[in-house]
C-alpha positions as CSV (number, residue, x, y, z in Angstrom):
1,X,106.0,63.1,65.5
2,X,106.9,66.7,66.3
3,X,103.7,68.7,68.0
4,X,103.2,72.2,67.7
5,X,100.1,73.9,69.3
6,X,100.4,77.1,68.4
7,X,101.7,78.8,64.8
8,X,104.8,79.2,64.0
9,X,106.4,82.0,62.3
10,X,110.3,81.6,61.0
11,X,112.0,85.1,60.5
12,X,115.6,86.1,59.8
13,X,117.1,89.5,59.8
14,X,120.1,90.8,58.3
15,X,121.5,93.0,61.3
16,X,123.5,95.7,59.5
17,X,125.6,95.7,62.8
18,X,127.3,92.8,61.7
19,X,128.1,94.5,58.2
20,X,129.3,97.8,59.6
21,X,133.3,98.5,59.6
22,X,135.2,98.2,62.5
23,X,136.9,100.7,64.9
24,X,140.0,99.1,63.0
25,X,138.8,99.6,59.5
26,X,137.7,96.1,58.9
27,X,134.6,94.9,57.6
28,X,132.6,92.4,60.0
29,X,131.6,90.5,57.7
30,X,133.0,90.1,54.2
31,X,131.8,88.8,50.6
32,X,132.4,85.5,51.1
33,X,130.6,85.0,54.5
34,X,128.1,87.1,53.0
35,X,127.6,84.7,49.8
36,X,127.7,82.3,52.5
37,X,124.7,83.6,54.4
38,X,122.3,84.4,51.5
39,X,122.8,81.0,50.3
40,X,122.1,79.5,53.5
41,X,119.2,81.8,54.0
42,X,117.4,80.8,51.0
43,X,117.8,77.2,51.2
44,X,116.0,77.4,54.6
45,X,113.5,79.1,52.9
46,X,113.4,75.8,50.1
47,X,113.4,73.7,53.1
48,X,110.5,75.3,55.1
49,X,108.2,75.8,51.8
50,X,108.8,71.6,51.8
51,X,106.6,71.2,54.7
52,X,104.5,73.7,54.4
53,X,105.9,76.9,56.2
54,X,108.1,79.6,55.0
55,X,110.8,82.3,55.9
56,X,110.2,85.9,56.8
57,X,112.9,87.8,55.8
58,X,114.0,91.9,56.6
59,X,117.3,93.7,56.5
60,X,116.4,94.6,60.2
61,X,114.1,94.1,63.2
62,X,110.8,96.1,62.6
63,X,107.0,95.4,62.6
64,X,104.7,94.9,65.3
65,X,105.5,91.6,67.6
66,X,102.8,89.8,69.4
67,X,103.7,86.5,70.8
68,X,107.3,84.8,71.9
69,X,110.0,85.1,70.3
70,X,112.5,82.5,70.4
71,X,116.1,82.8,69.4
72,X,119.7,81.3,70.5
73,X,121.0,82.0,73.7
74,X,124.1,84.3,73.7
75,X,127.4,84.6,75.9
76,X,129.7,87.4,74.3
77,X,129.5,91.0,74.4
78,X,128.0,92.1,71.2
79,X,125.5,89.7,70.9
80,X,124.5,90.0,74.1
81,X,124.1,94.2,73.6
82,X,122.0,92.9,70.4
83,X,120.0,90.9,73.1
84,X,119.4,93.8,75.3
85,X,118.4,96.1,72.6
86,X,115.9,94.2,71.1
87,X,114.5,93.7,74.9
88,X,114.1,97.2,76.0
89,X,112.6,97.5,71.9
90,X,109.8,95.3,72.5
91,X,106.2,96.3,73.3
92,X,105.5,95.9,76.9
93,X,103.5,93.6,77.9
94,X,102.6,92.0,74.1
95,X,105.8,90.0,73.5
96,X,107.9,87.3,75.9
97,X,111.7,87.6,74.8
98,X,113.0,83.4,75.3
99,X,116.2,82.8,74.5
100,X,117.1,79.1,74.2
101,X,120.7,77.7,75.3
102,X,121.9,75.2,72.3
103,X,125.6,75.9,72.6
104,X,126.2,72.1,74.3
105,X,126.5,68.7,72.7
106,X,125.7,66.9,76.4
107,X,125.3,68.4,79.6
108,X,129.3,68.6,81.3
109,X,130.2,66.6,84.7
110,X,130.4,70.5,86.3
111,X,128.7,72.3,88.3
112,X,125.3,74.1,86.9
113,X,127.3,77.3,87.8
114,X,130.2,76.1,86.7
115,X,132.2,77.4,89.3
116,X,134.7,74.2,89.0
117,X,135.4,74.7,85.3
118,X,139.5,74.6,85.0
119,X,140.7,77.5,83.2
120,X,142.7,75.3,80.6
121,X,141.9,72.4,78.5
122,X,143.7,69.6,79.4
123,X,142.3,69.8,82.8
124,X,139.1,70.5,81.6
125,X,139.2,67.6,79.4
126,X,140.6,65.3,82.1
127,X,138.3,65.6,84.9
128,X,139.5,63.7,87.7
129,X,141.6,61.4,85.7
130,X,138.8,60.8,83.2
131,X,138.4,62.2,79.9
132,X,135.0,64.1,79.9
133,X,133.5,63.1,77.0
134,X,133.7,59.5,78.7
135,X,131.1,61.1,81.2
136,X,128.9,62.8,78.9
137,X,125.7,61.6,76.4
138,X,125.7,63.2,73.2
139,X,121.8,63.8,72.8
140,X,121.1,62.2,69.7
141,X,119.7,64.9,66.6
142,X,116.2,66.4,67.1
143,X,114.0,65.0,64.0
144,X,113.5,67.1,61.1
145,X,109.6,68.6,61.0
146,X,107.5,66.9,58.3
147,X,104.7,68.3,56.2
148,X,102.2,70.7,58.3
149,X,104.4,70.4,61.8
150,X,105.2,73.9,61.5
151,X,101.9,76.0,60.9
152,X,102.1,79.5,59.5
153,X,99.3,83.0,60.9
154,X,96.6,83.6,58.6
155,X,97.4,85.6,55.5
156,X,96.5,88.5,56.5
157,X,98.8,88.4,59.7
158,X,101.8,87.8,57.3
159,X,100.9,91.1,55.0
160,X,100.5,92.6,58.1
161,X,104.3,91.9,58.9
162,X,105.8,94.3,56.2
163,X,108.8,95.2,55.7
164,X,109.5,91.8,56.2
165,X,108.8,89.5,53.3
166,X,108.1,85.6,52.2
167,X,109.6,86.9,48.8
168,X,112.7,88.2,47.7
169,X,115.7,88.9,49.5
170,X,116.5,92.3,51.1
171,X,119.1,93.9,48.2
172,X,122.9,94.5,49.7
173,X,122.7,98.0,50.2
174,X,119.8,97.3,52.2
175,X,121.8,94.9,54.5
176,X,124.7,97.4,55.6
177,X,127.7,95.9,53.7
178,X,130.8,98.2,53.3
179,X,130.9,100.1,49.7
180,X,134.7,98.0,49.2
181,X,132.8,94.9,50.3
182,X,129.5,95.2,48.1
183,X,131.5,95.5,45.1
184,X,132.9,91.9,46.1
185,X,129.9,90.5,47.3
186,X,127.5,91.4,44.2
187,X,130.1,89.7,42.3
188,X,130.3,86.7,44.1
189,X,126.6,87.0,44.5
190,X,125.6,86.3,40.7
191,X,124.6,82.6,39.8
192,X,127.5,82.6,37.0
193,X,130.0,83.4,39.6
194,X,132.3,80.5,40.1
195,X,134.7,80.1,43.1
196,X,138.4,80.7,42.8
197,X,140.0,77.5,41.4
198,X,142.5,77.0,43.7
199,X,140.4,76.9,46.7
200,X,139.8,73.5,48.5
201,X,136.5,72.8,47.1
202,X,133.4,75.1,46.8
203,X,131.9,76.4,50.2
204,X,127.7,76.6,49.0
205,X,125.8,77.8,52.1
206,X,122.7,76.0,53.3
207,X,121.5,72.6,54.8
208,X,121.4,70.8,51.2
209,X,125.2,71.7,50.8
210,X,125.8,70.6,54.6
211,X,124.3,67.2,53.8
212,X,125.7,66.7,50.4
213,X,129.8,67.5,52.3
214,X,129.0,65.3,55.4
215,X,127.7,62.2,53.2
216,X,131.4,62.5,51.2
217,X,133.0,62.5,54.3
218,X,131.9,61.0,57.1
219,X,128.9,58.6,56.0
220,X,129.1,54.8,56.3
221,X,128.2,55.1,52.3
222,X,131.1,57.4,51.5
223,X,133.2,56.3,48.9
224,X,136.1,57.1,50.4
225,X,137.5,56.0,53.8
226,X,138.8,59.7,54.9
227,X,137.1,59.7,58.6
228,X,139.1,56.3,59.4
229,X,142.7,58.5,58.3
230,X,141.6,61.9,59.3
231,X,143.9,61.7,62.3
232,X,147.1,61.4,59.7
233,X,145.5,64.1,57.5
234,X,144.3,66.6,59.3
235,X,147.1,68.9,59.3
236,X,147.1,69.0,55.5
237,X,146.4,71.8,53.5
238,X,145.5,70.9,49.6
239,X,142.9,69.1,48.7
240,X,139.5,69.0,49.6
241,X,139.4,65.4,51.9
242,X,142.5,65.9,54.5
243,X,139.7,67.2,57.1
244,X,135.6,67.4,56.8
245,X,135.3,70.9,55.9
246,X,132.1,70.9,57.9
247,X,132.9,74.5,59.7
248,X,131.1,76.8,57.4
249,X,128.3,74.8,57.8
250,X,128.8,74.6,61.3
251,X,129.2,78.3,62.3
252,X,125.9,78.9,60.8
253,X,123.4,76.5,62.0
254,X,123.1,74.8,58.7
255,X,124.2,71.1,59.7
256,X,123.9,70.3,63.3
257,X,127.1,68.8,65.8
258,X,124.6,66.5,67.5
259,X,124.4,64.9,63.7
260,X,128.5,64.9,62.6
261,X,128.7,63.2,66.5
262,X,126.2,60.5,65.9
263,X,127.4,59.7,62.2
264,X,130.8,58.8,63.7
265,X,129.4,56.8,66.3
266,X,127.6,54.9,63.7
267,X,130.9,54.7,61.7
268,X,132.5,53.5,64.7
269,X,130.5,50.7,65.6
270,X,130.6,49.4,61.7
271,X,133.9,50.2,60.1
272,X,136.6,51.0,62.6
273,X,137.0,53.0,66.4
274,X,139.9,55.4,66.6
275,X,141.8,58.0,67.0
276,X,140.7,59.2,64.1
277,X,137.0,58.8,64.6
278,X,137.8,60.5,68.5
279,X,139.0,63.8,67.1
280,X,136.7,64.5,64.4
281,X,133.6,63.7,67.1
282,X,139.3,84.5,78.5
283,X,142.8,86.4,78.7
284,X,144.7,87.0,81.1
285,X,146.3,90.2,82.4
286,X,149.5,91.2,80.0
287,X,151.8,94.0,79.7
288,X,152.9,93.2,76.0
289,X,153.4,96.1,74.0
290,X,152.1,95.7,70.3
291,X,153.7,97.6,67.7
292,X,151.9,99.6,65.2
293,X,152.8,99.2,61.8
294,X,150.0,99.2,58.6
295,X,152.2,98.9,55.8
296,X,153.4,95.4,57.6
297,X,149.9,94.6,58.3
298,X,148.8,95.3,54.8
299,X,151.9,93.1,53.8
300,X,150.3,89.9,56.5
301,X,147.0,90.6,55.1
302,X,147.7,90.4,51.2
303,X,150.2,87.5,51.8
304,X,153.5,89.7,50.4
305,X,155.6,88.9,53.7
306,X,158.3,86.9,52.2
307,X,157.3,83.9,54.3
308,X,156.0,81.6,52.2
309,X,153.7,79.6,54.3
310,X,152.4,82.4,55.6
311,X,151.9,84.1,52.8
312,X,150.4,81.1,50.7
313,X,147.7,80.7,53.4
314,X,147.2,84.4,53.8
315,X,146.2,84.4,49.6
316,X,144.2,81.5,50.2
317,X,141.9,83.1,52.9
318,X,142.0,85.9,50.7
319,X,140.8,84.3,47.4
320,X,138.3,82.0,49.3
321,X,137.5,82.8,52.8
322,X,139.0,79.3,53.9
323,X,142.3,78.7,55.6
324,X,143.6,75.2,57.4
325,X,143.6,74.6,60.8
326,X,147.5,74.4,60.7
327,X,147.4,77.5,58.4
328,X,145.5,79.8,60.9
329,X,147.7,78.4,64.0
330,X,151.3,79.5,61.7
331,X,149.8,82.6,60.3
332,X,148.5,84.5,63.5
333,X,151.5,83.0,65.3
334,X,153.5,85.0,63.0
335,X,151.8,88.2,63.4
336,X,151.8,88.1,66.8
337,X,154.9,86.5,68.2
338,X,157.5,87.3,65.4
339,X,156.0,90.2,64.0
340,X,154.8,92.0,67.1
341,X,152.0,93.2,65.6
342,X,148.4,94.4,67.4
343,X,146.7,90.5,67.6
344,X,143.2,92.3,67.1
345,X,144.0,93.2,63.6
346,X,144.2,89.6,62.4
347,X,141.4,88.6,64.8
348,X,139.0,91.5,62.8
349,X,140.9,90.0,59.5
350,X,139.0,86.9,60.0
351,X,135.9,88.2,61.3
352,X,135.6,89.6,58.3
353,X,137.0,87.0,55.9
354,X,136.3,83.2,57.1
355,X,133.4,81.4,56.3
356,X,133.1,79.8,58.9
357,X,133.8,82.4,61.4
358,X,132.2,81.9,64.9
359,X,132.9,84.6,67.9
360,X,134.6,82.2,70.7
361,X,136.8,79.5,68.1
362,X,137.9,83.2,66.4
363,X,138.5,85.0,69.4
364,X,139.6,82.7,71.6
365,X,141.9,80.7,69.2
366,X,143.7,84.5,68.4
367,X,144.0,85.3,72.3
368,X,145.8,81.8,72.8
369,X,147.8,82.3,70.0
370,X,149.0,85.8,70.8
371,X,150.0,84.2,74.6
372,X,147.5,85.5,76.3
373,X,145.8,82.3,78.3
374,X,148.6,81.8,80.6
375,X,151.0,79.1,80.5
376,X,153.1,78.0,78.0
377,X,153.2,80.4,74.4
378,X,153.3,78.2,71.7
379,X,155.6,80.3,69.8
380,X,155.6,78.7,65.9
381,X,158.8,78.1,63.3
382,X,157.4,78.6,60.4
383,X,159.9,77.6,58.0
384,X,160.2,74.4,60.5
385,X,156.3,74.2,60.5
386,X,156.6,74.6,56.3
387,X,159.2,71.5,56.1
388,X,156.8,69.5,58.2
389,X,153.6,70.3,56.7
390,X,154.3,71.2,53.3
391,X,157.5,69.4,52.8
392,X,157.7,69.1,49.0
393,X,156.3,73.1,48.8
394,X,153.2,71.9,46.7
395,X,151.1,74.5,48.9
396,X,153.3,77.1,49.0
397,X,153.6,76.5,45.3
398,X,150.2,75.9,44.6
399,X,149.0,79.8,46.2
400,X,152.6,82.0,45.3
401,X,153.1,81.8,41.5
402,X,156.4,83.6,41.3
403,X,157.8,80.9,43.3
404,X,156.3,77.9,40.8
405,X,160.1,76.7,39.7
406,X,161.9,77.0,42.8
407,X,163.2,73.8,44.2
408,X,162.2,72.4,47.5
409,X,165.5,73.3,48.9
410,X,164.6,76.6,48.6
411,X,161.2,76.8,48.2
412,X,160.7,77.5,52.4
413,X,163.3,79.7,52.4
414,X,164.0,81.7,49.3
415,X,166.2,84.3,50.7
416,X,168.9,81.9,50.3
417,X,169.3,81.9,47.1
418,X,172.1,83.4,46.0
419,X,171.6,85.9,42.4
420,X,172.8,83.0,40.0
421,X,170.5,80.9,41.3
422,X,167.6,83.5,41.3
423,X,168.3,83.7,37.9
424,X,168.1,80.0,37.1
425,X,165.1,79.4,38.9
426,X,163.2,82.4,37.8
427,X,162.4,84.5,41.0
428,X,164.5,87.5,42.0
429,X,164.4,88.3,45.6
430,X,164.2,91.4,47.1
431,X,162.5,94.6,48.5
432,X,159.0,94.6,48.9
433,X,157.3,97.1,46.1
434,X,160.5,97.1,44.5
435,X,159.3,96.5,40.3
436,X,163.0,94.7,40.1
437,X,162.2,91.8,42.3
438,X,159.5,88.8,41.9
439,X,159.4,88.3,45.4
440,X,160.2,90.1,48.6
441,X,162.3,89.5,51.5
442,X,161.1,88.9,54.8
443,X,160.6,91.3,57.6
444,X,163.6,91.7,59.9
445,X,162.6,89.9,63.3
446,X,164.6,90.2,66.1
447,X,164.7,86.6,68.0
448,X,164.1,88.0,71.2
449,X,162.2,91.0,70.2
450,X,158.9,89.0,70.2
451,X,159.2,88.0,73.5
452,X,159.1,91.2,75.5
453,X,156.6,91.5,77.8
454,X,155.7,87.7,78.2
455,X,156.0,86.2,81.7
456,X,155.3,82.8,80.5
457,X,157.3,79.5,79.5
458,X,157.9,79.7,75.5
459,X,157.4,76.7,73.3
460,X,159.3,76.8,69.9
461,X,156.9,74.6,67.8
């Protein structure tokens, strides 16, 4: 039984900070994260009402604030300044500001300062010959708050909260959203609006969603086994059951890790214990010069390269806000290592596209990919990567239309057709823009080029 002593008041904001545009031009957040978030913000609201509470809700921080406020701890820069901000805003002396650390599964075998955390992975991961997680308790899940656990002020203390409201939701404009990105969202927005068709699956925000995805995948009453195989699948990228999809749900709070890690220990000790079940449960100084090129940019965003895996998962994130793990690893690759291009413009790209964006997997992912950790850069092939991942072209196939009756021998690499077999097949090749062709050719990369400026061992992968 959960014991509160004191009310409780649930609140969220909508910071229009994190639906401004970029230095860049981007758009923090865009309409699919932002579907994303309503819907996740009124099923809390459905969830609380269940046992007796209810969900204050304001397109920014205002009203009078007399008692403690609670909220996630933070470790990167802007959420940090939104930390400060809200300090210095606070009434002196009539509010305690806590902010509560939840960013760790277990506590690690490290020191509390941490000042023996390995810079890289493996040997983070290896500690002392060990594998950490083999010296770490995952806390099992908190339970949920029944009926009354979570007692709401008097009535008169919630009027007195205004602007904020237990009602409707603040409108878009309201919120901060881009003019080019409300458009988007208040279509996506309308209950008769239905997902793209060639997306994965749906992506519905909220805890009920969360629940509904993580019973089809990893639940000992799933009907299908995909958890025991996920270590085969998971570099897939059709279909909605080669990995759990959980990460929208994830990056916003609405199913906890705590839960997805003891489900598979559950899993493990019924069905089956494997690699399978094992995987589901800052930069350094560089002198690499980035070129500066939008039209290419443009070309990377709207997935008109010429590459066809990259462009395939380029529309996808595009249409849907999702992309595969192995998608997002090939893609900023690309941009990066081949293309030369700024890595901060795809990092933004995403920011403002993914669902299931979070501030350290984004960031960091894109500052390892562009060869900034040290080490090794994992430099990718992509038309090797699109034989290995995608080796019949069904994905690429399945996102780039014009090249729907290309054969698999060229379907990777259509360049190579010669013009009688353009013809045949249906897809002329040639300049980008250029009304004459169906499909462009790829940017000219120099092999070498995209290596200027490293100091590091390259990996061709």
């Amino acid at each position: 039984m959960i014991t509160i002593k004191a009310v409780v008041l649930p609140v969220f904001l909508f910071d229009p900070r994190q639906y401004r545009r970029t230095a860049r031009g981007c758009d923090k957040t865009g309409p699919f994260r932002a579907k994303f978030l309503y819907d996740s913000v009124l099923d809390l609201r459905q969830q609380l009402r269940g046992i007796g509470s209810d969900l204050l809700v304001a397109p920014r921080g205002e009203g009078d604030t007399h008692t403690t406020i609670l909220c996630q701890e933070q470790v990167t820069s802007e959420e940090l300044r939104v930390d400060r901000a809200l300090r210095s805003a606070l009434p002196a002396g009539s509010c305690q500001f806590k902010p509560v650390w939840g960013g760790s599964l277990s506590e690690l075998p490290y020191r509390q300062d941490l000042s023996d955390l390995p810079d890289g992975f493996t040997p983070f991961r290896n500690k002392a010959g060990r594998p950490v997680e083999s010296r770490c308790e995952v806390r099992a899940p908190i339970k949920r708050p029944g009926n009354g656990d979570l007692p709401l002020p008097p009535a008169d203390a919630l009027a007195a909260a205004a602007p904020l409201s237990c009602t409707a939701l603040p409108p878009l404009p309201e919120i901060g959203l881009s003019e080019a990105a409300l458009g988007e969202a208040s279509r996506t927005l309308r209950r008769d609006a239905a997902p793209d068709p060639r997306g994965v699956m749906p992506f519905p925000g909220g805890e009920a969603a969360a629940l509904a995805r993580h019973y089809l995948a990893i639940s000992l009453a799933a009907p299908c086994d995909a958890l025991a195989t996920y270590f085969e699948t998971r570099n897939g990228m059709l279909g909605a059951d080669y990995s759990s999809k959980f990460a929208p749900w994830l990056a916003h709070g609405c199913l906890s890790p705590r839960q997805v890690a003891h489900e598979c220990r559950r899993y493990e000790g019924a069905r089956v214990q494997n690699k399978s079940t094992y995987w589901m449960g800052g930069p350094i100084g560089s002198h690499q010069s980035w070129r500066s090129d939008a039209q290419l940019l443009q070309r990377w965003k709207d997935g008109e390269l010429g590459v066809p895996l990259v462009d395939a998962n380029m529309r996808e994130l595009k249409a849907t806000g999702f992309m595969s793990n192995r998608g997002r690893q090939n893609v900023a690759s690309y941009l990066a290592l081949d293309l030369q291009l700024d890595w901060r413009e795809g990092a933004e790209h995403f920011e403002a596209l993914l669902l299931d964006y979070d501030v350290c997997s984004n960031w960091g992912n894109w500052v390892s990919a562009a060869g900034l950790t040290g080490g090794r850069v994992n430099r990718f092939n992509i038309v090797k990567q699109s034989k290995d991942y995608d080796a019949d072209g069904a994905y690429v196939r399945h996102w780039l239309p014009e090249l729907k009756d290309v054969p698999s021998q060229f379907v990777h690499e259509p360049w190579k057709m010669g013009r009688a077999e353009q013809e045949r097949f249906g897809c002329r090749i040639g300049t980008h823009g250029d009304a004459a062709s169906d499909y462009p050719n790829p940017p000219k990369i120099s092999p070498l080029a995209s290596y200027h400026g490293f100091r590091h061992d390259i990996m061709e992968s």
